[in-house]
C-alpha positions in Angstrom: 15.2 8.9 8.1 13.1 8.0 11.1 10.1 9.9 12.8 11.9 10.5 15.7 14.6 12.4 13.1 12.0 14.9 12.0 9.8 15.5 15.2 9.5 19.0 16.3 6.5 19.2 17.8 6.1 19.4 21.5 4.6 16.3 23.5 1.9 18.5 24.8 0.5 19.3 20.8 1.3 16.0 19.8 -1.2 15.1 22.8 -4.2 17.7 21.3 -3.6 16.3 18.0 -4.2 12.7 19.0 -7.0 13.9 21.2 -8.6 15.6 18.3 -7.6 12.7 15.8 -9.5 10.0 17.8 -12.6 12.0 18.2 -13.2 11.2 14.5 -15.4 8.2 13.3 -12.7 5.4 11.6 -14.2 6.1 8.4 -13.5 9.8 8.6 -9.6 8.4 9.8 -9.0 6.0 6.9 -10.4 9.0 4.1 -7.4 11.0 6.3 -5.2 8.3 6.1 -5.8 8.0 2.6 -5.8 11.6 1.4 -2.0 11.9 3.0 -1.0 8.9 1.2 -2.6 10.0 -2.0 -0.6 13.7 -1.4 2.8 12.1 0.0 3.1 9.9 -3.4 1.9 13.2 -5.7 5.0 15.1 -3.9 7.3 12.1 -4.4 6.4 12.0 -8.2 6.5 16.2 -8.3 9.4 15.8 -7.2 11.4 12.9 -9.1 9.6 14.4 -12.2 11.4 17.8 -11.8 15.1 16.0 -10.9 14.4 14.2 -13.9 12.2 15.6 -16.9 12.9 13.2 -19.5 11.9 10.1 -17.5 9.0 8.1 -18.9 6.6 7.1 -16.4 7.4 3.8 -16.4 10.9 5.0 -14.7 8.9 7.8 -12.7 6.9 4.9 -11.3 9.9 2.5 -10.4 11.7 5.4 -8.7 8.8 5.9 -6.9 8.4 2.7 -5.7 12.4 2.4 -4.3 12.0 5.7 -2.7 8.9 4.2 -0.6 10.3 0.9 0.1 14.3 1.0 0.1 14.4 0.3 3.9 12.2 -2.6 3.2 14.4 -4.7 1.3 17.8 -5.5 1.4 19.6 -4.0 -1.7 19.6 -7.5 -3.9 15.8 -8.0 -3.3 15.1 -4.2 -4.4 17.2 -5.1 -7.6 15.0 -8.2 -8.1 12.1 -5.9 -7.7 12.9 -3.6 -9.5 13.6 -5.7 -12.7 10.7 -7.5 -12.1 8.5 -4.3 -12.5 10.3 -2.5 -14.6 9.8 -6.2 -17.3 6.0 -5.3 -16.1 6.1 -2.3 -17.2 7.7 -3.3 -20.7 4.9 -6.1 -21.4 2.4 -3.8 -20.2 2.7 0.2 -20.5 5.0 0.5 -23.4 
């Protein structure tokens, strides 16, 4: 889904907002920008975690990563991927 599929807020708010956003230094922007990341990808994993309790993390995390980046690659690159982490995640994590 796209931004455009979720926006709900009228252009007038979205105008304060950006008014309000830029009025902070770009260090206080990128901690902002970082902090939603940080949240957004503690959701994600809340969320795959409790579809799928038995998971190891190793699975958690390669989940994680298709659900960020599956419009980012065509289906046979994310399969690549995807066994090329997951073989990382063999030699290294378990």
């Amino acid at each position: 889904m796209t931004y455009s599929e979720f926006k709900d807020t009228p252009e007038e708010i979205l105008k304060m907002q950006q008014r309000i956003y830029l009025r902070h230094s770009d260090a206080e922007r990128l901690q902002h920008t970082s902090d939603l990341i940080r949240d957004i990808r503690k959701l994600t994993i809340s969320s795959i975690k409790a579809d799928n309790p038995s998971w190891s993390n190793s699975k958690i995390q390669l989940e994680l990563f298709r659900r960020i980046y599956s419009e980012d690659f065509s289906e046979e690159e994310m399969k690549k991927i995807l066994i090329h982490r997951k073989n990382y995640f063999k030699k290294h994590f378990e």
